[in-house]
KOLVO-300761 format. One line per field, with one value per residue: residue number from 1; residue in three letters; x, y, z of N, C-alpha, C, O in turn. Coordinates in steps of 0.02 Angstrom, whole numbers, plus 32768, in hexadecimal, padded with zeros to 4 digits. Layout:
BEGIN
k c(NUM; ...)
r c(ALA; ...)
n.px c(X; ...)
n.py c(Y; ...)
n.pz c(Z; ...)
ca.px c(X; ...)
ca.py c(Y; ...)
ca.pz c(Z; ...)
c.px c(X; ...)
c.py c(Y; ...)
c.pz c(Z; ...)
o.px c(X; ...)
o.py c(Y; ...)
o.pz c(Z; ...)
This chain:
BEGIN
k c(1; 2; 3; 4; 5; 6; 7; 8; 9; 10; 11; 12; 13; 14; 15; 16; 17; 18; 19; 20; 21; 22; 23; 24; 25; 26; 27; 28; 29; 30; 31; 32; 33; 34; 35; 36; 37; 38; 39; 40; 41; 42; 43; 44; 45; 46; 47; 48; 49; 50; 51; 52; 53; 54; 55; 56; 57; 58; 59; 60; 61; 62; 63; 64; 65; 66; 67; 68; 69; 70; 71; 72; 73; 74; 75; 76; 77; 78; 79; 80; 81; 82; 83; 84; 85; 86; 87; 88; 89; 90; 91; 92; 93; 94; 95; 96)
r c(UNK; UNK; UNK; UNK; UNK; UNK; UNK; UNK; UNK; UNK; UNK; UNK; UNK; UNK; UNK; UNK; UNK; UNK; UNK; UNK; UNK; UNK; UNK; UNK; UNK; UNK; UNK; UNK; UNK; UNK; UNK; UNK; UNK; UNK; UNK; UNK; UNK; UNK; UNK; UNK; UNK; UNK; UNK; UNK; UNK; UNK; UNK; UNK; UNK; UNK; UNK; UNK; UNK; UNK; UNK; UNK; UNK; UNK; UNK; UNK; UNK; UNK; UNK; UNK; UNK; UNK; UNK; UNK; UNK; UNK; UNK; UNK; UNK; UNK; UNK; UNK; UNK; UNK; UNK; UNK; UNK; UNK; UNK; UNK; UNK; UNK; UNK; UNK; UNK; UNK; UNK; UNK; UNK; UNK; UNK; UNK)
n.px c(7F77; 7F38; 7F34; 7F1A; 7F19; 7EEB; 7EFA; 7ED3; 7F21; 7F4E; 7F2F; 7EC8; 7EE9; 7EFC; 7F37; 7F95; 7FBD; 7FF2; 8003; 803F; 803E; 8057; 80A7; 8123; 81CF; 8270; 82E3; 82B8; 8218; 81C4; 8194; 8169; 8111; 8115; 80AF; 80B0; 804F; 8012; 7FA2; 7F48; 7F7E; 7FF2; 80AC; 8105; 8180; 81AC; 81F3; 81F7; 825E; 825B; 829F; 8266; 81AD; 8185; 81BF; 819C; 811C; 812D; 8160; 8109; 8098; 80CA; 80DD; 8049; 801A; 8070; 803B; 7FAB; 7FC0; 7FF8; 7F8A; 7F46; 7ECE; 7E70; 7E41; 7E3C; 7E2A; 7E6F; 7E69; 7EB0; 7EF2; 7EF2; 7F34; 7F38; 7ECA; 7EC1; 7EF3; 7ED0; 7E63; 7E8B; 7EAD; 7E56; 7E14; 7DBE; 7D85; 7D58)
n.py c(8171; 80DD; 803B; 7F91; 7EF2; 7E6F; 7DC1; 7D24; 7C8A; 7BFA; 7B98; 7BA4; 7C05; 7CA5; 7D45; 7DDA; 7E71; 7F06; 7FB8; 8057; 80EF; 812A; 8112; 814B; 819B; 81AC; 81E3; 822D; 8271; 8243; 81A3; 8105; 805E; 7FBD; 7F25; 7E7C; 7DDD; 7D54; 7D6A; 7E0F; 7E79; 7E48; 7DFC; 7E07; 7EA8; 7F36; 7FC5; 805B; 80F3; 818C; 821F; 8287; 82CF; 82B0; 8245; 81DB; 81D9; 81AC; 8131; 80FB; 80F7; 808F; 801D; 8004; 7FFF; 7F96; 7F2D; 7F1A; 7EE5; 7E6F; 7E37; 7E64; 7E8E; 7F14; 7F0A; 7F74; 8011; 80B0; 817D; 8211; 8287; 82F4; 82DD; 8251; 8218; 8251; 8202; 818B; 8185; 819B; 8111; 80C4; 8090; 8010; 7FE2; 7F45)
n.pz c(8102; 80DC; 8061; 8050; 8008; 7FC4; 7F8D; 7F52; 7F49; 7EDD; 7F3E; 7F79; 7FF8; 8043; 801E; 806A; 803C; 807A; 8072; 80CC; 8102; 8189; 8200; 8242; 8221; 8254; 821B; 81A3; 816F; 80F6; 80D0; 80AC; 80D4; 80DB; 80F0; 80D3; 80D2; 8103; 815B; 8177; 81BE; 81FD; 81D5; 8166; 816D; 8117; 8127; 80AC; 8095; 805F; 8013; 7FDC; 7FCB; 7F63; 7F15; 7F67; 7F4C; 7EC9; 7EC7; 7F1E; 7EC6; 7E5E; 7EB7; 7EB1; 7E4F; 7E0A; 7E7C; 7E5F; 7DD4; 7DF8; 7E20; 7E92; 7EF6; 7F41; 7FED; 804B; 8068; 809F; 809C; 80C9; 80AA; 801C; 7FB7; 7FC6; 7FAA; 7F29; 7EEC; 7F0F; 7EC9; 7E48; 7E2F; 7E33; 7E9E; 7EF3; 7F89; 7FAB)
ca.px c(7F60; 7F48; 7F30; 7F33; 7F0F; 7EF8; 7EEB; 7EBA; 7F3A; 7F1B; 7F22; 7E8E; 7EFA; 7EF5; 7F84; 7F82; 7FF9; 7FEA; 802F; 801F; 8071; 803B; 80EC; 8156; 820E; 829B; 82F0; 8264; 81C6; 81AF; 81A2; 8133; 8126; 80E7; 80A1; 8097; 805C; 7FBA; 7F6D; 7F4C; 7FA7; 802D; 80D5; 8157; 8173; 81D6; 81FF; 8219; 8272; 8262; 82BB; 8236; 814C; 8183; 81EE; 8189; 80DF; 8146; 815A; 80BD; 806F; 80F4; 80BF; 800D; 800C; 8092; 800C; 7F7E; 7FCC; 8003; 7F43; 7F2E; 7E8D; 7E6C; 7E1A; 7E18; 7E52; 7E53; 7EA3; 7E7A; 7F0B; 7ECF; 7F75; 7F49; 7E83; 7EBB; 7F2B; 7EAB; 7E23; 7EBA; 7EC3; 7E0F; 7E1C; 7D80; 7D83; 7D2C)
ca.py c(814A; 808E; 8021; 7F5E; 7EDE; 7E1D; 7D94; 7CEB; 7C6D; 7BBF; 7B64; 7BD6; 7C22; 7CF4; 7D6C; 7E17; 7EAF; 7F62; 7FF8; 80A0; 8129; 8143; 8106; 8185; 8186; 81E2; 8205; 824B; 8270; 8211; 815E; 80D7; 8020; 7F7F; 7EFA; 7E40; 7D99; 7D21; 7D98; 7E4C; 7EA5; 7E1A; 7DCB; 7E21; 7EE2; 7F64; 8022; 8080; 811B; 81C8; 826D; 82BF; 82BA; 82AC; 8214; 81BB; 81E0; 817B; 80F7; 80E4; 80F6; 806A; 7FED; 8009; 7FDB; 7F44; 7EFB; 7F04; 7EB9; 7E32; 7E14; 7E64; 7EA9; 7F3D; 7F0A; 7FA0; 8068; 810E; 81A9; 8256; 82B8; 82FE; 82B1; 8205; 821D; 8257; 81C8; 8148; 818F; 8192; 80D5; 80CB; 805A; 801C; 7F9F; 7EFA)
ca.pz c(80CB; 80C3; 8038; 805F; 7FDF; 7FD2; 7F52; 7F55; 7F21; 7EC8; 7F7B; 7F9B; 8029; 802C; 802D; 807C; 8045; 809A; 807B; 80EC; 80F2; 81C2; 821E; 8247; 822D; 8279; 81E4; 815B; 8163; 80CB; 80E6; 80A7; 8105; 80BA; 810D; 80C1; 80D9; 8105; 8193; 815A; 81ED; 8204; 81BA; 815B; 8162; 8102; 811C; 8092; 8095; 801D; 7FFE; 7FD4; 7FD4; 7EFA; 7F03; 7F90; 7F27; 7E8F; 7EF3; 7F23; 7E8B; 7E37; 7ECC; 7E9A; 7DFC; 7E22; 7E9A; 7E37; 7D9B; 7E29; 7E16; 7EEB; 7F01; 7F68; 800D; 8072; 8058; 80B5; 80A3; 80E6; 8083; 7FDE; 7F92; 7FB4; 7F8B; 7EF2; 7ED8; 7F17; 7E91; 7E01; 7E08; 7E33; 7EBC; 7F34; 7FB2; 7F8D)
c.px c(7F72; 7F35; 7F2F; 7F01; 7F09; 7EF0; 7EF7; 7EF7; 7F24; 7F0E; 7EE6; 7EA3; 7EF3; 7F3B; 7F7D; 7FBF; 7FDC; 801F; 801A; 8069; 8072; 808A; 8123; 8192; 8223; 82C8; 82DC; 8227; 81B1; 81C4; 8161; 8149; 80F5; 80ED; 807D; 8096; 8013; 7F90; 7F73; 7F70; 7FDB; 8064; 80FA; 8159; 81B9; 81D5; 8220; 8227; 827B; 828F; 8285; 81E1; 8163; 81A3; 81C7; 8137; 80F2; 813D; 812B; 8096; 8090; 80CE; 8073; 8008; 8040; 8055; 7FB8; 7F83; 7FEB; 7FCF; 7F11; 7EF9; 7E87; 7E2E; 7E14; 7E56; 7E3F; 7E78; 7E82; 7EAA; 7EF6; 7EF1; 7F57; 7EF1; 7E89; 7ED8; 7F04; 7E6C; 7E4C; 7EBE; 7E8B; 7E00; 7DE6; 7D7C; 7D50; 7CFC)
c.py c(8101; 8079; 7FCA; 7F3A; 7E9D; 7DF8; 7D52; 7CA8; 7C1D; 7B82; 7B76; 7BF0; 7C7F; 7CFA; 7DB4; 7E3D; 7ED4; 7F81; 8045; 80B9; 8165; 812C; 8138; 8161; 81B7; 8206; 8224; 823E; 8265; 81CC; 8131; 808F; 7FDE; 7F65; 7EBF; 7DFF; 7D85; 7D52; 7DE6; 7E7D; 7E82; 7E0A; 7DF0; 7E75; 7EF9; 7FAE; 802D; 80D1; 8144; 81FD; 828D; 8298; 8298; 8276; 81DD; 81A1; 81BB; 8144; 80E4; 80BB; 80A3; 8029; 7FDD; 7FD4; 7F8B; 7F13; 7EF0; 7EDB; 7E75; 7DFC; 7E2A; 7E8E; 7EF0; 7F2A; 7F46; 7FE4; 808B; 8136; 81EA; 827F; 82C9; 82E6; 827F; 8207; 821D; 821B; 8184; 8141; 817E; 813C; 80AB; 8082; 805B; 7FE2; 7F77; 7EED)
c.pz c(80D8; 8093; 8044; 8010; 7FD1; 7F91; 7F5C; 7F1C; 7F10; 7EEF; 7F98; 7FE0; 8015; 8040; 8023; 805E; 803F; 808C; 80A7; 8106; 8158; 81F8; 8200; 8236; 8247; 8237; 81B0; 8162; 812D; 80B8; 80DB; 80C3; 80E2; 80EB; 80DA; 80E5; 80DD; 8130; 8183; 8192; 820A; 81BE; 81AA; 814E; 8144; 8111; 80DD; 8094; 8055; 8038; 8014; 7FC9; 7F7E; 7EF5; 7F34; 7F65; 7EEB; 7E8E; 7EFE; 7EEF; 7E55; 7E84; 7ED3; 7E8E; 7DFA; 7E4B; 7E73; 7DEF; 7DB4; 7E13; 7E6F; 7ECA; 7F38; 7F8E; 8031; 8063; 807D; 80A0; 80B1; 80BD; 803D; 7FBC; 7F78; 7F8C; 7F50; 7EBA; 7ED3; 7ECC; 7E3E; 7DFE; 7E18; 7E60; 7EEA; 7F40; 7F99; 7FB6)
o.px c(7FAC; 7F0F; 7F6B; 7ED8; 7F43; 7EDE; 7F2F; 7EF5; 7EF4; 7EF2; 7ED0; 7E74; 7EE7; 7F64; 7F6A; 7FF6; 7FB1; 805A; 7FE5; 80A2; 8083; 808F; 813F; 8198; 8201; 82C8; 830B; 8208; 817A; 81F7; 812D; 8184; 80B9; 8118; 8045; 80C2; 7FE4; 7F57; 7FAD; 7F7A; 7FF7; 8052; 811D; 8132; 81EF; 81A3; 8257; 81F3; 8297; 829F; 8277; 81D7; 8147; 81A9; 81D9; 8120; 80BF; 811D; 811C; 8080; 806A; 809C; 8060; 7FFC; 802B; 8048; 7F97; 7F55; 7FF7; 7FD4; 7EDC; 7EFA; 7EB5; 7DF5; 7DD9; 7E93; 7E02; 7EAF; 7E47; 7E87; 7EE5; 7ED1; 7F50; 7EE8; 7E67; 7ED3; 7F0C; 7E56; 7E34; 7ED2; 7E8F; 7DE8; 7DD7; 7D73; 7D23; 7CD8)
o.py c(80EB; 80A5; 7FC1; 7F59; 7E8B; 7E18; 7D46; 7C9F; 7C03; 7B4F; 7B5B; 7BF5; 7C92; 7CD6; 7DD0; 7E25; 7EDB; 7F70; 8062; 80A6; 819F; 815C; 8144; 8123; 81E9; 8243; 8238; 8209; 8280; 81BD; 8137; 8081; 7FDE; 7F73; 7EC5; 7DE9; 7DA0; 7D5E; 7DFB; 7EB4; 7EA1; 7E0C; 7E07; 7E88; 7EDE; 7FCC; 8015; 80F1; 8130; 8200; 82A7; 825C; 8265; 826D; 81A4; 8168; 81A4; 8123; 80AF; 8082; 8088; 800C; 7FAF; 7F9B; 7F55; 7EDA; 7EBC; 7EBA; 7E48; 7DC2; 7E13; 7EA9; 7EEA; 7F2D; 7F51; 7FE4; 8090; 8122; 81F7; 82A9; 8295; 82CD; 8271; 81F4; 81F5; 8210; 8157; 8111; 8162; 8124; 806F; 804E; 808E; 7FB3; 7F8B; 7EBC)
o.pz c(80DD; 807E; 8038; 7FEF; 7FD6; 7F60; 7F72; 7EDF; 7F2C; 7EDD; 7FCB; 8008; 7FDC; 805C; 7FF0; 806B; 8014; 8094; 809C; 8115; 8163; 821E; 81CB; 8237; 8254; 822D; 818D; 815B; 8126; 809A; 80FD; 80CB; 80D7; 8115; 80C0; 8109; 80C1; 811C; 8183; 8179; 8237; 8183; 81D6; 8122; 8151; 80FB; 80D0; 8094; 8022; 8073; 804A; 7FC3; 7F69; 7EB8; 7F23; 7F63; 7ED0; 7E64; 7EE3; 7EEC; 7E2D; 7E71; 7EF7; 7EA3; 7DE8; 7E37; 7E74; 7DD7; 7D8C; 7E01; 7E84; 7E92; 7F60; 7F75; 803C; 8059; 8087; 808C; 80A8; 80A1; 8022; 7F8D; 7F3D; 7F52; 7F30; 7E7E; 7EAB; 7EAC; 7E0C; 7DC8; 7E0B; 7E4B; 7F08; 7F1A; 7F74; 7FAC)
């Protein structure tokens, strides 16, 4: 699953943040990874680390809704697990 997202600030510069859930870790197989800044696959990254699919799927769902009340936009989505599909349709998101 990716998710990336941009929004236009009042310099008329853009600003990219990604999330996907496709980088392995060594410690849990549940692990989500942001990526921010001006270039949509560049600049500042995070790993986050879960327990568990139920606490990682929280998470998610809470940096959603944080970036869209930001004002980010959803430029581009996939997901092939029925999870995230279901997840992508719950907040009814479609690329621009």
């Amino acid at each position: 699953m990716i998710i990336t997202f941009f929004k236009e600030d009042a310099k008329g510069s853009f600003w990219y943040y990604s999330v996907h859930d496709r980088q392995g870790n060594l410690f849990t197989e549940y692990a989500l990874t942001v990526v921010w800044g001006r270039e949509p696959n560049a600049g500042r990254e995070k790993v986050y680390l879960y327990e568990s699919a139920r606490e990682m799927d929280r998470a998610l769902r809470s940096i959603l809704r944080k970036k869209v009340s930001q004002g980010y936009k959803v430029l581009y989505r996939f997901a092939r697990n029925k999870r995230y599909i279901a997840l992508l349709q719950e907040f009814d998101f479609h690329a621009v």
